[in-house]
N, CA and C of each residue as an Amber inpcrd file, in Angstrom:
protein
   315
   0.8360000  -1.1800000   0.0000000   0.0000000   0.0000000   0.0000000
   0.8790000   1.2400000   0.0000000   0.1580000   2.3670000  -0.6400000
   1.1550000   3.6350000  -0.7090000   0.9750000   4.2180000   0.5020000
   1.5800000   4.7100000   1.2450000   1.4050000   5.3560000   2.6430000
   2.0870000   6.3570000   3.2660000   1.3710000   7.5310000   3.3140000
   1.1550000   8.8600000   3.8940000   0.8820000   9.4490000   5.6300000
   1.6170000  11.0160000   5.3670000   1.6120000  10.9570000   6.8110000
   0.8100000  11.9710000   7.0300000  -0.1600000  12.2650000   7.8990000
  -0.6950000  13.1870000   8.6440000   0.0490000  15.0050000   8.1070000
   1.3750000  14.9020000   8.4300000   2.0840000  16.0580000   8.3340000
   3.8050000  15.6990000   7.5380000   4.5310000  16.7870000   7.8140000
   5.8340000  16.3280000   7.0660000   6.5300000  16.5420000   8.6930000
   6.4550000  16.9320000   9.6010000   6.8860000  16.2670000  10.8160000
   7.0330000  14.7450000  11.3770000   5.3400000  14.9680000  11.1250000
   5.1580000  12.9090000  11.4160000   5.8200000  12.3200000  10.4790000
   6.0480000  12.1060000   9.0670000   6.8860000  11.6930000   8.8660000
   8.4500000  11.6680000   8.6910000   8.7070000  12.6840000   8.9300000
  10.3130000  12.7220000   9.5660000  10.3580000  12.3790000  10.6530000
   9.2550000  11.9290000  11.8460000   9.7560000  11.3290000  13.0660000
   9.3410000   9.7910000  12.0600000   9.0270000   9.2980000  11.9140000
   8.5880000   7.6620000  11.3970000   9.1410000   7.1050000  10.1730000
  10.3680000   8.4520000   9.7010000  11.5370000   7.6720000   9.1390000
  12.3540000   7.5800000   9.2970000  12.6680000   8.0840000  10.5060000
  14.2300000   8.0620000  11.5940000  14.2510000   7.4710000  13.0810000
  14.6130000   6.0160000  12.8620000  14.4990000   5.2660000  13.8580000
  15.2720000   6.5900000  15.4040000  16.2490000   6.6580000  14.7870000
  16.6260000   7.4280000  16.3990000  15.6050000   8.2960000  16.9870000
  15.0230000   8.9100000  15.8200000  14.0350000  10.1120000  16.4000000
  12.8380000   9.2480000  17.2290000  12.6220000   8.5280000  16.0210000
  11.4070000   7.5210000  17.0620000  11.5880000   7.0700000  18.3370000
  12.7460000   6.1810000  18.2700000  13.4590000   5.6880000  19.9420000
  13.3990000   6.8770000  21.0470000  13.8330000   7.9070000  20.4980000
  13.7940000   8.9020000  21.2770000  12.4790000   9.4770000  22.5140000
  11.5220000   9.4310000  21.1290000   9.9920000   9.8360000  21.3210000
   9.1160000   8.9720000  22.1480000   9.6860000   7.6640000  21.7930000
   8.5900000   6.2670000  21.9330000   9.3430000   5.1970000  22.9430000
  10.4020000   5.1740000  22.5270000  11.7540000   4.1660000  23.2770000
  11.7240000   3.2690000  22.5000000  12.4790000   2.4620000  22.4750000
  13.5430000   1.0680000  21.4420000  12.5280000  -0.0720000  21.2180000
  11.6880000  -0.2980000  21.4290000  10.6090000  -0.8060000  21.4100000
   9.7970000  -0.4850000  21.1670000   8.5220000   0.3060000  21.2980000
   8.1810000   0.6310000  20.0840000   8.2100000   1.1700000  18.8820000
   9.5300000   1.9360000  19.1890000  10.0900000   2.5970000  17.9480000
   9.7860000   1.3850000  16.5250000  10.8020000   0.1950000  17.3350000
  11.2840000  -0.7000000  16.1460000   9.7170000  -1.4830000  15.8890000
   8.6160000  -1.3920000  16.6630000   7.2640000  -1.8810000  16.2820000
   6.5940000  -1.1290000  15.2840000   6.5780000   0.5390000  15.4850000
   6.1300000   1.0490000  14.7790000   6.8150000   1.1040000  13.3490000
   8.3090000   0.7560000  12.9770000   8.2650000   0.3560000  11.7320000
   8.6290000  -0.6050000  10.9610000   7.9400000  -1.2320000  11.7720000
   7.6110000  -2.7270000  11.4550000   6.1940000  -2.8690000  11.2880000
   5.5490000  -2.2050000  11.6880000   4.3800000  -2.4330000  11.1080000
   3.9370000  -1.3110000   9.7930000   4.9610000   0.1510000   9.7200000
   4.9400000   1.0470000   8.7310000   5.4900000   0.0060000   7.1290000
   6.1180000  -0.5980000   7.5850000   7.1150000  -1.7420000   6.2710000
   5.9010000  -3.2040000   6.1220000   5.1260000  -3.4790000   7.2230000
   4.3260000  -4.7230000   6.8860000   3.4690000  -3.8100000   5.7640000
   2.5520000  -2.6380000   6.3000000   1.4060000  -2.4320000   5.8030000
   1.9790000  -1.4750000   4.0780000   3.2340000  -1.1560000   4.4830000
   3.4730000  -0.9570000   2.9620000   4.0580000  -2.3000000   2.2120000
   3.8810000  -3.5100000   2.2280000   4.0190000  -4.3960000   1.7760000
   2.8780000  -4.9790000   0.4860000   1.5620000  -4.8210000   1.4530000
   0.3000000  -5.2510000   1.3380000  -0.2220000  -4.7600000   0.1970000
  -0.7080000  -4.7370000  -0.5450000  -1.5360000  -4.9640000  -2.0590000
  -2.5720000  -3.5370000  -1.5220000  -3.7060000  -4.1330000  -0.5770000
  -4.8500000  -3.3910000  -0.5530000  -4.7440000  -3.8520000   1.6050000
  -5.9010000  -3.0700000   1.7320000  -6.1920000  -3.1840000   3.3320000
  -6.4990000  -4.6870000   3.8330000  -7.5700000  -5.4310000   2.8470000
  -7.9150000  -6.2810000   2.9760000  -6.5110000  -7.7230000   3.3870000
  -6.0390000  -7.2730000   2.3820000  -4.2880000  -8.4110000   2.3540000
  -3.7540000  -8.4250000   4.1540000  -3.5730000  -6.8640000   4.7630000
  -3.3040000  -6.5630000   5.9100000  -4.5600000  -7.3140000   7.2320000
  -5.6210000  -7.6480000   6.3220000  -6.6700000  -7.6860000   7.3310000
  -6.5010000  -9.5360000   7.6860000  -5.6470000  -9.8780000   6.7370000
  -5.5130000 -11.5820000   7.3860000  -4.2860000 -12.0400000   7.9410000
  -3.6250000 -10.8530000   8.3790000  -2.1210000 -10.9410000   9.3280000
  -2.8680000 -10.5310000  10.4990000  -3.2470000 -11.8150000  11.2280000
  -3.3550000 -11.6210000  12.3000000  -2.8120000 -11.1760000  13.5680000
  -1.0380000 -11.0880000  13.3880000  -1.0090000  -9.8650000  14.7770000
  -1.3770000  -8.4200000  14.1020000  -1.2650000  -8.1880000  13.6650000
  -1.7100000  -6.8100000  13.0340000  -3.0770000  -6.1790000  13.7850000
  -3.7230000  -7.3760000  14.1230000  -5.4470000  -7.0140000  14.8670000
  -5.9800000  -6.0330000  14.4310000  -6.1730000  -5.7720000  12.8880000
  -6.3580000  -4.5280000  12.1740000  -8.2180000  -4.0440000  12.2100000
  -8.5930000  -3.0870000  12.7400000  -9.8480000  -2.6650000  13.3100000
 -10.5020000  -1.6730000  13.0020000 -11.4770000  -1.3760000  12.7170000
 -12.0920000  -0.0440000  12.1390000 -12.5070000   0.4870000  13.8350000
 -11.9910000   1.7030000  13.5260000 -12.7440000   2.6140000  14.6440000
 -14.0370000   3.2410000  14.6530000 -14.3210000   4.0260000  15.7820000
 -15.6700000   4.2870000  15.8110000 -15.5260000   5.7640000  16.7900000
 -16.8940000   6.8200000  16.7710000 -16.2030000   7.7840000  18.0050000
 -15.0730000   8.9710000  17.1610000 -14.2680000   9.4490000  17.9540000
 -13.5960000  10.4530000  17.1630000 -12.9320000   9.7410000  15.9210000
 -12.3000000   8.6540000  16.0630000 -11.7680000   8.3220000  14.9830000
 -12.7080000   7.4780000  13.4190000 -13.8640000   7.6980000  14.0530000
 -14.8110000   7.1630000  12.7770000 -14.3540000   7.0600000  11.0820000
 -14.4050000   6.2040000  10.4950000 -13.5480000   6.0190000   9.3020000
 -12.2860000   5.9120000   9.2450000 -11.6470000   5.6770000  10.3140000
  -9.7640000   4.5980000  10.5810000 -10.3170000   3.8970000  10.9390000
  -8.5400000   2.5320000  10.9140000  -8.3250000   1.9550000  11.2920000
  -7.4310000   2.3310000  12.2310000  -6.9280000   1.2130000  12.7640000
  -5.7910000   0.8760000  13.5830000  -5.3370000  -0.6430000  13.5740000
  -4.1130000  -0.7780000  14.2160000  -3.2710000  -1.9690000  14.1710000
  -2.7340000  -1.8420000  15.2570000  -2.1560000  -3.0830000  15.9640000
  -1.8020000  -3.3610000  17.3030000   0.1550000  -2.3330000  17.0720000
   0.3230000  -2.1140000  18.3110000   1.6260000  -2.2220000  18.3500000
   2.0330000  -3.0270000  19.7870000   2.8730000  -2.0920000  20.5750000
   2.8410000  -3.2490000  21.7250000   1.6520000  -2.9130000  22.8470000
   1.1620000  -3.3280000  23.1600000   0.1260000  -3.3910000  24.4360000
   0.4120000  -2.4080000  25.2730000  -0.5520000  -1.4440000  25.4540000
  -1.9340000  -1.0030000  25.0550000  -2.0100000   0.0460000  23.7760000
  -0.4670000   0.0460000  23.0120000  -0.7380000   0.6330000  22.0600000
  -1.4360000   0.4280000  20.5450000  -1.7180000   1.4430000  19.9590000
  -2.2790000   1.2480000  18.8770000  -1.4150000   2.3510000  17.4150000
  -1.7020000   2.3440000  16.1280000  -1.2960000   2.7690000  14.7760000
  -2.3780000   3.1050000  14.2700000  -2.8130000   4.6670000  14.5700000
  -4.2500000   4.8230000  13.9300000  -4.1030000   5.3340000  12.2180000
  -4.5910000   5.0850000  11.3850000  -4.9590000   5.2490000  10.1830000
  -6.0020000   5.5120000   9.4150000  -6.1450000   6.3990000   8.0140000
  -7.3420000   7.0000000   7.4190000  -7.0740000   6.1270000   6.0990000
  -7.9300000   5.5370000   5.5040000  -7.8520000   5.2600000   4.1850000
  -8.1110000   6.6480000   3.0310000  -7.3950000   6.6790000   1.8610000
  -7.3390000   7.9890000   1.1210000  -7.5270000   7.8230000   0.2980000
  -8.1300000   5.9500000  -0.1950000  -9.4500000   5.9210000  -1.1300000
 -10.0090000   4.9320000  -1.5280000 -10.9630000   3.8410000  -2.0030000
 -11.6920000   3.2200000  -1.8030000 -12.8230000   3.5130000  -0.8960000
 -13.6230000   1.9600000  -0.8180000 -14.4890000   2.1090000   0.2870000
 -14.0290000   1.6990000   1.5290000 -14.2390000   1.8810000   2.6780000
 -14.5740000   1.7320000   3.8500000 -14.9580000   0.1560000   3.3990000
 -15.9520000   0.3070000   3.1570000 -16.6490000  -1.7650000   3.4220000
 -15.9460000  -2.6040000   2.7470000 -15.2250000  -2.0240000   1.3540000
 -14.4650000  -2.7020000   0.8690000 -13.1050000  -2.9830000   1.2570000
 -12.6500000  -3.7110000   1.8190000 -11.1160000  -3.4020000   2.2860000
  -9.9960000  -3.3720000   0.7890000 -10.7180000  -4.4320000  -0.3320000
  -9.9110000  -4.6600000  -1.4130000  -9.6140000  -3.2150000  -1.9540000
 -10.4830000  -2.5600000  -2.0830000 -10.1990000  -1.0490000  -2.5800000
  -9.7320000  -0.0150000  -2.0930000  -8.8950000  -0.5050000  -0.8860000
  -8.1920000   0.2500000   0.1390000  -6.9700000   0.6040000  -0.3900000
  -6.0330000   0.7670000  -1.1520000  -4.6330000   0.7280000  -1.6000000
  -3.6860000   1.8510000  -0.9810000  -4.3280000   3.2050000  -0.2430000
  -3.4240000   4.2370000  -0.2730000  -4.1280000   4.9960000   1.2590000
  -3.2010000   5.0560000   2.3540000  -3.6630000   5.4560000   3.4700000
  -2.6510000   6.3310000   4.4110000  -3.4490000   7.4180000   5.1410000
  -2.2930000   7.9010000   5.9300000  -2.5720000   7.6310000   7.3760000
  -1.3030000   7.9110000   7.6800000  -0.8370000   7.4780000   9.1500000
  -1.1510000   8.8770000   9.7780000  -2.1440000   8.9340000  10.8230000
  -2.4410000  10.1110000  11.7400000  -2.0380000   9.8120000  13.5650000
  -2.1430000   9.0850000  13.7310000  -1.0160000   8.8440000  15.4260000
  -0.3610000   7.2210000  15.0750000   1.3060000   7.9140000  15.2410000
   1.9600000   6.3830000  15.2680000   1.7260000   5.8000000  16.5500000
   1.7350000   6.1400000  17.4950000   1.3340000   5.0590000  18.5470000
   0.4680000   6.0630000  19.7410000  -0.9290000   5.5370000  19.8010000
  -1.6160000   6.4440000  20.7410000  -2.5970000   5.3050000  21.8830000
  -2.6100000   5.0290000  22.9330000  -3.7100000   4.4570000  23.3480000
  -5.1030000   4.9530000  23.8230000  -6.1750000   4.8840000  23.0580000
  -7.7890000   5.4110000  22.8250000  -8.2650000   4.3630000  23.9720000
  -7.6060000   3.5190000  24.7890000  -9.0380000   2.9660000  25.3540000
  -8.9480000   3.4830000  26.8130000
């Protein structure tokens, strides 16, 4: 999938592992791009939706129309799809990243 960031900050922190470590610590740093490199791997959303650690989830509430994906416990990788449908996951191909690791619950 092609994948976008919120801002050109967020992504200069989420393409520089040190900056990340810094922000997040050595652990999730190296989660969050590891899961930035899985989900740009993936074809469409749907492909991402049968890697099960990924626990990939539509939100609801402020984040209505993202997803998210696990990182380490209790964190999460919230995301907007930027086109397809929503119901369709196959038509998902191109999405941005709006909090690399935030916990909503």
């Amino acid at each position: 999938m092609e994948i976008s960031f919120k801002n050109e900050k967020l992504k200069k922190l989420c393409e520089d592992y040190h900056d990340l470590s810094r922000e997040y610590g050595n652990k999730q740093a190296e989660k969050i791009m590891q899961r930035i490199r899985e989900l740009q791997a993936f074809e469409n959303l749907y492909d991402a939706s049968k890697l099960p650690q990924l626990k990939l989830h539509p939100l609801k509430g402020n984040y209505s129309g993202c997803f998210a994906v696990n990182l380490i416990q209790p964190y999460r990788m919230i995301f907007e799809p930027l086109n397809g449908a929503v119901a369709d996951y196959t038509t998902i191909t191109k999405i941005k990243i709006i909090e690399p690791r935030t916990d909503y619950h």
